[in-house]
N, C-alpha and C positions, 0 to 999 in steps of 0.2 A: 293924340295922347302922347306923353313922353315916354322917352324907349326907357325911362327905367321903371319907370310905371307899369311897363308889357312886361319888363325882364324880371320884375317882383313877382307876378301872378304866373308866371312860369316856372318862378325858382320856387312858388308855391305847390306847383300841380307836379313837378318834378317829386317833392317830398310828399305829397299827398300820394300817387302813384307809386312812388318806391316802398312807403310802407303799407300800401297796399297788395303791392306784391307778396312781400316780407314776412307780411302779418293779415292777410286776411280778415279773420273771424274776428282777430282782437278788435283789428282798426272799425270793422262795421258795425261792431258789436261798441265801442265807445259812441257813435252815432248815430245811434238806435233811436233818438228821442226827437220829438216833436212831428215839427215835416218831412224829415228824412225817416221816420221809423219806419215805414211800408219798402222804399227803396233799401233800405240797411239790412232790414231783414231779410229781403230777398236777397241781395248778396253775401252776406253772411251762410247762407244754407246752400247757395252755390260759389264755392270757393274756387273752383278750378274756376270759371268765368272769370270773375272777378279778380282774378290774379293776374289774369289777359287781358281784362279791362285796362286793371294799371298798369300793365306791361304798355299798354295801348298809349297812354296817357304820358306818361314818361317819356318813351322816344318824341311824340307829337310837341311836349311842351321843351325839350330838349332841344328841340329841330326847330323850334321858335326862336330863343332864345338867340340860337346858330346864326338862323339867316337876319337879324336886327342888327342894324348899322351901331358901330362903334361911336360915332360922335354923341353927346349928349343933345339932346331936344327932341323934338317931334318924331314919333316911331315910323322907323322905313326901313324897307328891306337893303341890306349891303348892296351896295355895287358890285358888280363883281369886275 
C-alpha cells in the first residue's frame, strides 16, 4: 500500500481521536445511526472511557504516521 495512503488513514484516526477526546458525547452522539448506533451509544454514556479510548487512538495513529518512511511509494517503516 503506499505510504500516503497509510499517512491519510492516520491523519484520519489522529482527527477522529482528538475529537473524541475533545468532544465526547457530541462526536458519538453524531454517530449514533445505523451500525454504529449500539457501539455510539455505549460510548456516549461512558465518557471518561471513551475519552481514553481517543486518547489511545491518537498517540497509536500519531506513532504510525512517525515511524513511515519519508520517500513516496510502498509503505515501510523508516530506517533508522
Amino acid at each position: 500500500m503506499d505510504v500516503r495512503i497509510v499517512e491519510s488513514v492516520a491523519m484520519f484516526g489522529i482527527g477522529d481521536g482528538l475529537l473524541t477526546v475533545l468532544l465526547p458525547d457530541e462526536h458519538c452522539s453524531r454517530w449514533a445511526a445505523g451500525p454504529f448506533r449500539p457501539i455510539m451509544e455505549w460510548c456516549r454514556l461512558h465518557p471518561g472511557l471513551t475519552r481514553a479510548l481517543g486518547a489511545v487512538q491518537l498517540v497509536a495513529c500519531a506513532a504510525l504516521a512517525a515511524s513511515l518512511s519519508t520517500e513516496p511509494g510502498p509503505a515501510k517503516l523508516r530506517s533508522r
